[in-house]
TORBAVO-822411 format. One record per residue (C-alpha): residue number from 1; y, x, z. Coordinates in Angstrom, 2 decimals. Example, Ala and Ser with C-alpha at 12.3 -4.5 7.8 and 13.67 -1.06 7.14 Angstrom:
BEGIN
PT | 1 | -4.50 | 12.30 | 7.80;
PT | 2 | -1.06 | 13.67 | 7.14;
This chain:
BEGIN
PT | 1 | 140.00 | 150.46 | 90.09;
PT | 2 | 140.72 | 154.68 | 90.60;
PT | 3 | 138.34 | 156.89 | 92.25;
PT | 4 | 140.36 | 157.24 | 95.40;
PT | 5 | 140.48 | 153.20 | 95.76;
PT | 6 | 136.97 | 153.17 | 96.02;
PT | 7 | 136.30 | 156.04 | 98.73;
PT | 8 | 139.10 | 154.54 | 101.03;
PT | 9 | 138.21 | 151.03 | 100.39;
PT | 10 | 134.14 | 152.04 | 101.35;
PT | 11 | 135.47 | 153.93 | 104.01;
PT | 12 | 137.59 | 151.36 | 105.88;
PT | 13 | 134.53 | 148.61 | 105.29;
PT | 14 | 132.20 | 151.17 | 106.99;
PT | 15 | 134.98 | 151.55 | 109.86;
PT | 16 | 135.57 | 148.10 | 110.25;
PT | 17 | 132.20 | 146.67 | 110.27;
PT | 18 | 130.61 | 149.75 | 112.57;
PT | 19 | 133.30 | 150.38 | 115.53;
PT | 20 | 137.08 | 148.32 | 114.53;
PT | 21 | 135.22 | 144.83 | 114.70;
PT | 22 | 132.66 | 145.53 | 117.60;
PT | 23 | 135.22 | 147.37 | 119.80;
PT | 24 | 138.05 | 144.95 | 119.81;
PT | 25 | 135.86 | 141.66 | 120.19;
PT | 26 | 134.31 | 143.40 | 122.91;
PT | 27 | 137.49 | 145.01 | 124.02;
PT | 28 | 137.92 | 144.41 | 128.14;
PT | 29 | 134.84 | 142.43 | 128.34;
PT | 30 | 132.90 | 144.44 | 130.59;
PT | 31 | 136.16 | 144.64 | 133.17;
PT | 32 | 136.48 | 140.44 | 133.02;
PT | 33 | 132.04 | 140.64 | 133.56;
PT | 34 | 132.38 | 142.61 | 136.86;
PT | 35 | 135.99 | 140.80 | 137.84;
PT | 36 | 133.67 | 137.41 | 137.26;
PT | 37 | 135.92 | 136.27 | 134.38;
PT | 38 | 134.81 | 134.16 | 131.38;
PT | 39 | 134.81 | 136.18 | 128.32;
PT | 40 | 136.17 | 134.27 | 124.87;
PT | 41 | 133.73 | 133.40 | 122.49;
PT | 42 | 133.85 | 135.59 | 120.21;
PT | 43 | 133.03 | 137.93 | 122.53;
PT | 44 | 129.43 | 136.19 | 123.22;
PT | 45 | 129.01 | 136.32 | 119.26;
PT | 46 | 129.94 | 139.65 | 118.30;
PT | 47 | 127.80 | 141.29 | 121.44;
PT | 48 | 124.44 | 139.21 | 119.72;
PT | 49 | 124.89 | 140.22 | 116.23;
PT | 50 | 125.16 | 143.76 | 116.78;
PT | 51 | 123.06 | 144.25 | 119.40;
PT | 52 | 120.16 | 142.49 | 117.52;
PT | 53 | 119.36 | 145.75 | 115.93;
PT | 54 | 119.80 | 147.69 | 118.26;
PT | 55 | 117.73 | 149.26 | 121.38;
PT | 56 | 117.10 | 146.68 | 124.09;
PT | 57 | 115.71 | 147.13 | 127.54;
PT | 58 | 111.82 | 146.82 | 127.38;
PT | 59 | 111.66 | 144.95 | 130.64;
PT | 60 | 113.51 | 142.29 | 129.73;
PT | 61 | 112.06 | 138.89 | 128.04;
PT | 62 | 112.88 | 139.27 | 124.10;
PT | 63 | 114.89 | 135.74 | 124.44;
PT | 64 | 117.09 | 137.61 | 127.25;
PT | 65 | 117.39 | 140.45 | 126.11;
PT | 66 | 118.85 | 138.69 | 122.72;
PT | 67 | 121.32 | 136.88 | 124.31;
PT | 68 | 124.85 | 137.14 | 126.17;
PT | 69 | 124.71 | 134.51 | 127.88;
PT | 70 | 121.10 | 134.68 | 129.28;
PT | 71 | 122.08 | 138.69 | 129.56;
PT | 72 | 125.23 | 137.30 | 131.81;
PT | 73 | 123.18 | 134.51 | 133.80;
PT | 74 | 120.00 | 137.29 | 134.59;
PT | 75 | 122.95 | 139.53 | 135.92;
PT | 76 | 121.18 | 142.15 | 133.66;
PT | 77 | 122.65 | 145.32 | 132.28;
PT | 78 | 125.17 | 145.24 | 129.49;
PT | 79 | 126.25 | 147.77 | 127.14;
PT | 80 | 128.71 | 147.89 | 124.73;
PT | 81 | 127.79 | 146.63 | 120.93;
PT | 82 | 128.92 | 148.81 | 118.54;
PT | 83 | 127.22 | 151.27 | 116.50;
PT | 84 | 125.88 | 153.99 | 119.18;
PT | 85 | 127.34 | 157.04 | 118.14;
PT | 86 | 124.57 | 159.91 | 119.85;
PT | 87 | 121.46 | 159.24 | 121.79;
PT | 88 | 120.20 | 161.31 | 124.93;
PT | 89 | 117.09 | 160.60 | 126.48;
PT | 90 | 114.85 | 161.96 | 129.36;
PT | 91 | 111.52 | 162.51 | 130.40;
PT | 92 | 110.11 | 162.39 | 133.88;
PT | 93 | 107.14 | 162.44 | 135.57;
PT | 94 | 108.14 | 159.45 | 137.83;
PT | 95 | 108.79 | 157.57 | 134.62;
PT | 96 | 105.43 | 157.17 | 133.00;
PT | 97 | 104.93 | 157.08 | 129.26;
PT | 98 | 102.68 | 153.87 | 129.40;
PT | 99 | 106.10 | 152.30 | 131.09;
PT | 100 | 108.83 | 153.61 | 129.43;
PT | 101 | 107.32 | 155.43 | 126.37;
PT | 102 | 110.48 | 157.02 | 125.15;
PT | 103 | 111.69 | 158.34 | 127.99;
PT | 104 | 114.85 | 156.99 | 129.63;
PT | 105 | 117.01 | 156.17 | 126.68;
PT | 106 | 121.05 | 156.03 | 126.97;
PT | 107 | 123.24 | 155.56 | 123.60;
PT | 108 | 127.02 | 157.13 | 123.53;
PT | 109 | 129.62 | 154.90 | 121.79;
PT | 110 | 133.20 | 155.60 | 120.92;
PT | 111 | 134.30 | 152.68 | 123.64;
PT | 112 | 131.25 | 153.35 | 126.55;
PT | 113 | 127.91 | 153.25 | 127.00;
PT | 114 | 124.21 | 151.37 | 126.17;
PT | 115 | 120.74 | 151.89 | 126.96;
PT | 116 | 119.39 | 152.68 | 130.37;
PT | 117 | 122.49 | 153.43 | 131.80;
PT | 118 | 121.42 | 152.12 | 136.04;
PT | 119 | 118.35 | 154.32 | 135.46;
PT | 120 | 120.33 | 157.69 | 133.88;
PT | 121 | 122.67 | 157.55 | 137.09;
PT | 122 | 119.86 | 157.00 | 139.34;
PT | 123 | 118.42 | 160.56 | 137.89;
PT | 124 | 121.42 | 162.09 | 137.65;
PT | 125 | 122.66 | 161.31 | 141.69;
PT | 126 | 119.23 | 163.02 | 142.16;
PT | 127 | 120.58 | 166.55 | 141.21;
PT | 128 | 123.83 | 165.42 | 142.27;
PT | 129 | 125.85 | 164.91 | 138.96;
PT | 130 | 128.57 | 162.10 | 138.79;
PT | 131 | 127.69 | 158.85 | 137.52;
PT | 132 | 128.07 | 158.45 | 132.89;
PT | 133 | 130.94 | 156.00 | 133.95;
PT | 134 | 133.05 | 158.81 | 135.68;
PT | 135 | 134.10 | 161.06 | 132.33;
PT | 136 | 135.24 | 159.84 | 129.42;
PT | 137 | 138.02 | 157.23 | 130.70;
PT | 138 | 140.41 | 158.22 | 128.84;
PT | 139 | 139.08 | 158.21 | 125.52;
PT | 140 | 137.26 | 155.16 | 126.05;
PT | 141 | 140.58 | 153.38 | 126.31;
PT | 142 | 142.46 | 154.49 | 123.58;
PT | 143 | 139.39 | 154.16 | 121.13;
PT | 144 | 141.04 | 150.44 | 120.16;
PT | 145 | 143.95 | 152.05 | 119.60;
PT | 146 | 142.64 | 154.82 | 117.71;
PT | 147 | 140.50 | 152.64 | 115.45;
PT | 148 | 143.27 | 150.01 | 115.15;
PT | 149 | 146.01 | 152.65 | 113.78;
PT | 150 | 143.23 | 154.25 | 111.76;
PT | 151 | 142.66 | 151.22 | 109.93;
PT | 152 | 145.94 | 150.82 | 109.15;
PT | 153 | 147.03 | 154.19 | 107.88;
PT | 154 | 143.68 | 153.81 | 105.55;
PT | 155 | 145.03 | 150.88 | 104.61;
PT | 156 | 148.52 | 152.27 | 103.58;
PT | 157 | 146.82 | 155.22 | 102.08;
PT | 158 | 145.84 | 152.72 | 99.34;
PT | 159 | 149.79 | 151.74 | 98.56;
PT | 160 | 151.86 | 154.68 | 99.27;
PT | 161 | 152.00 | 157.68 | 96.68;
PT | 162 | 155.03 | 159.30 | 98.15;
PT | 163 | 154.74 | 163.07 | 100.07;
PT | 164 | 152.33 | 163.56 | 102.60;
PT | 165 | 149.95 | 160.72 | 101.93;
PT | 166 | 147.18 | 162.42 | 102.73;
PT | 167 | 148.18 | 162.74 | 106.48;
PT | 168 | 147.61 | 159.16 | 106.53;
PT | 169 | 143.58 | 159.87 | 106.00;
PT | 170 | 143.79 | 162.62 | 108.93;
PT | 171 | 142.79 | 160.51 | 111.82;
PT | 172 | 139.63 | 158.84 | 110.41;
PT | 173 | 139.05 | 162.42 | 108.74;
PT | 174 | 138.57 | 164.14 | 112.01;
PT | 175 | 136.94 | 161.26 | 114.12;
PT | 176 | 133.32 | 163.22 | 114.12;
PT | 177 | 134.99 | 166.50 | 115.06;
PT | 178 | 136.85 | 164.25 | 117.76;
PT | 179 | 133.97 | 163.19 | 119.45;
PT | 180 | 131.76 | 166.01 | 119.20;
PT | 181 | 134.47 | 167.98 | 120.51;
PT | 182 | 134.78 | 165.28 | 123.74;
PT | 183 | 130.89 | 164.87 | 124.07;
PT | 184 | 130.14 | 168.71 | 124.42;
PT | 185 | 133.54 | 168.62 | 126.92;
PT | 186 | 132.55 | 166.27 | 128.91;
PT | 187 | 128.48 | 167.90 | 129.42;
PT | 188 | 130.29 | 170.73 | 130.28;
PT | 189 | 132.29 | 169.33 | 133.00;
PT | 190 | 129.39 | 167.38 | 134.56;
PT | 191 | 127.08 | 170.51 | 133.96;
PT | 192 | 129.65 | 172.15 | 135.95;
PT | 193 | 130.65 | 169.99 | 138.68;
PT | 194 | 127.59 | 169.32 | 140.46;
PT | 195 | 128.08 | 167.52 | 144.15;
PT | 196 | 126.18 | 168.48 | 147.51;
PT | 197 | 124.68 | 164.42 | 147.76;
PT | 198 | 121.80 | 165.62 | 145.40;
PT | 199 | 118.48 | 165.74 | 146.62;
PT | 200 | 117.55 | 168.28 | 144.17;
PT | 201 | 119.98 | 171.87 | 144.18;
PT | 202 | 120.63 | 173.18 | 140.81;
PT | 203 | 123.08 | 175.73 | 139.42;
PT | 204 | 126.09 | 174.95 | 137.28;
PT | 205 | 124.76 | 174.42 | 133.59;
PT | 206 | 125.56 | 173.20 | 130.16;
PT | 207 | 123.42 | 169.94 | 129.01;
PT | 208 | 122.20 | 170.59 | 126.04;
PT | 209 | 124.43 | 169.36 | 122.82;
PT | 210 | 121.92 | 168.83 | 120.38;
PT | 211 | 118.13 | 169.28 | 120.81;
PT | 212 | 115.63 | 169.49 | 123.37;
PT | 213 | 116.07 | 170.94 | 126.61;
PT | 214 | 115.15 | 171.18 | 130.54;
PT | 215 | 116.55 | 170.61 | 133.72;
PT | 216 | 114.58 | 171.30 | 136.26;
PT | 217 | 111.75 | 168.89 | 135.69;
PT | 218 | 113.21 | 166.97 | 133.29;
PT | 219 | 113.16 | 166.83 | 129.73;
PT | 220 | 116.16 | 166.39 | 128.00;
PT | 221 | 116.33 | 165.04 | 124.24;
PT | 222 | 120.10 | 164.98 | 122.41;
PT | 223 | 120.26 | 163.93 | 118.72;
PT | 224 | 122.78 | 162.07 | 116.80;
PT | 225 | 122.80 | 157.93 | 116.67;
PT | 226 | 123.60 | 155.90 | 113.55;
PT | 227 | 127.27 | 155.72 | 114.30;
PT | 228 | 127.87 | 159.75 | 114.07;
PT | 229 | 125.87 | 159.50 | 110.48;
PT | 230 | 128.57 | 156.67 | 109.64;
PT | 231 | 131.32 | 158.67 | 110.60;
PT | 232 | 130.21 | 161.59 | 108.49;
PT | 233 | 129.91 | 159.04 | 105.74;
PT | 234 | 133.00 | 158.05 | 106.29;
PT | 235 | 134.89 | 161.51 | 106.40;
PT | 236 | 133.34 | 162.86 | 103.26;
PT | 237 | 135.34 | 159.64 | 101.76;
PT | 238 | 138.03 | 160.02 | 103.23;
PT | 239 | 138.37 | 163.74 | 101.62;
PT | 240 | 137.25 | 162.66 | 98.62;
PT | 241 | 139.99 | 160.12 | 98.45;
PT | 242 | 142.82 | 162.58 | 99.14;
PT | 243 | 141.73 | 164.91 | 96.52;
PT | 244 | 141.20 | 162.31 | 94.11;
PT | 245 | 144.46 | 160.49 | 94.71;
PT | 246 | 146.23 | 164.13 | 94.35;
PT | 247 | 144.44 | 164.68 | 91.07;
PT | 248 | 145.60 | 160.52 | 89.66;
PT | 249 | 148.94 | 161.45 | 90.72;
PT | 250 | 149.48 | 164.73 | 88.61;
PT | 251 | 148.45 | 162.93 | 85.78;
């Protein structure tokens, strides 16, 4: 097997496994949850597997909290399962560290949202900022998509030597830059687009990116999750491929 076979055949597992597989079992599932719709079974497996290692509300009984079904039948919280791509969390003084000891935790993923997402918007309608739900739409719904065709232009990347091959590796190439570039967009535009229901007045400002910082009283923590480390991973492969695939096909 060539050099370039391996990179693009590691790369499309990590893709597959991390995001393709979690976010088109789980695609739709959280519209046919709030429409009161059964969700296939699939579904019910694919939200348990992955979220078994991932974080899980404190509050909730460890058989719950493991569990789709007993998620569903609590009419508790649910997020989306696959690999969270950045982390944000804040710290309040209402929120005491004996109760919630890392601070209010929400997890970004390429297809919504998990974590303490009920408690995030209940801070952030406090200094009037729209709820996590509001931005993002539209990428959220063509992430399938994106990860679908992505796979599949790895995939031909593998079998097709003519001109421009390497065009075929652009998509899952830029996917970090992608989201980066959408994250930081999107803290602008709530930073930016604060709404007179807030209890607490602030001035227009930029949530911080990556690091700590402070709003008002709150302490604000942004770093990134597993799934941004696997997407790095994943473009460094992709690169590698290309140039390795150009140097096996001068030979």
């Amino acid at each position: 097997m060539k050099k370039y076979q391996i990179y693009t055949i590691i790369a499309l597992v990590l893709m597959t496994v991390c995001f393709t597989v979690p976010v088109l079992g789980f695609f739709g599932a959280n519209a046919k949850i709030a429409a009161g719709e059964s969700l296939p079974g699939y579904s019910y497996k694919i939200y348990d597997i992955y979220t078994s290692f991932q974080h899980k509300n404190h509050l909730l009984k460890e058989d719950v909290a493991s569990s789709l079904k007993k998620m569903l039948e609590s009419r508790a919280e649910i997020g989306t399962p696959s690999f969270p791509v950045w982390y944000v969390s804040l710290e309040a003084p209402n929120y005491p560290k004996e109760v919630f000891p890392n601070g209010i935790p929400v997890y970004f993923h390429v297809d919504g949202y998990s974590g303490e997402v009920h408690e995030m918007n209940t801070i952030n309608h406090y200094i009037g900022m729209y709820p996590m739900e509001h931005g993002g739409n539209v990428e959220r719904a063509i992430s399938p998509y994106y990860l679908l065709i992505s796979t599949i232009c790895m995939l031909a990347f593998l079998y097709y030597d003519g001109k421009f091959n390497s065009l075929l590796m652009v998509l899952p190439t830029i996917a970090p830059v992608l989201f980066m570039g959408a994250f930081a967009g999107w803290l602008y535009w709530y930073g930016h687009n604060m709404q007179e229901w807030g209890a607490f007045k602030i001035k227009p400002f930029m949530p911080t990116v990556l690091g700590d910082g402070k709003v008002a009283q709150f302490t604000t923590h942004s770093y990134p999750s597993i799934g941004f480390w696997i997407m790095i991973a994943m473009s460094v492969l992709c690169i590698l491929a290309v140039f390795s695939k150009k140097k096996e096909l001068k030979k």
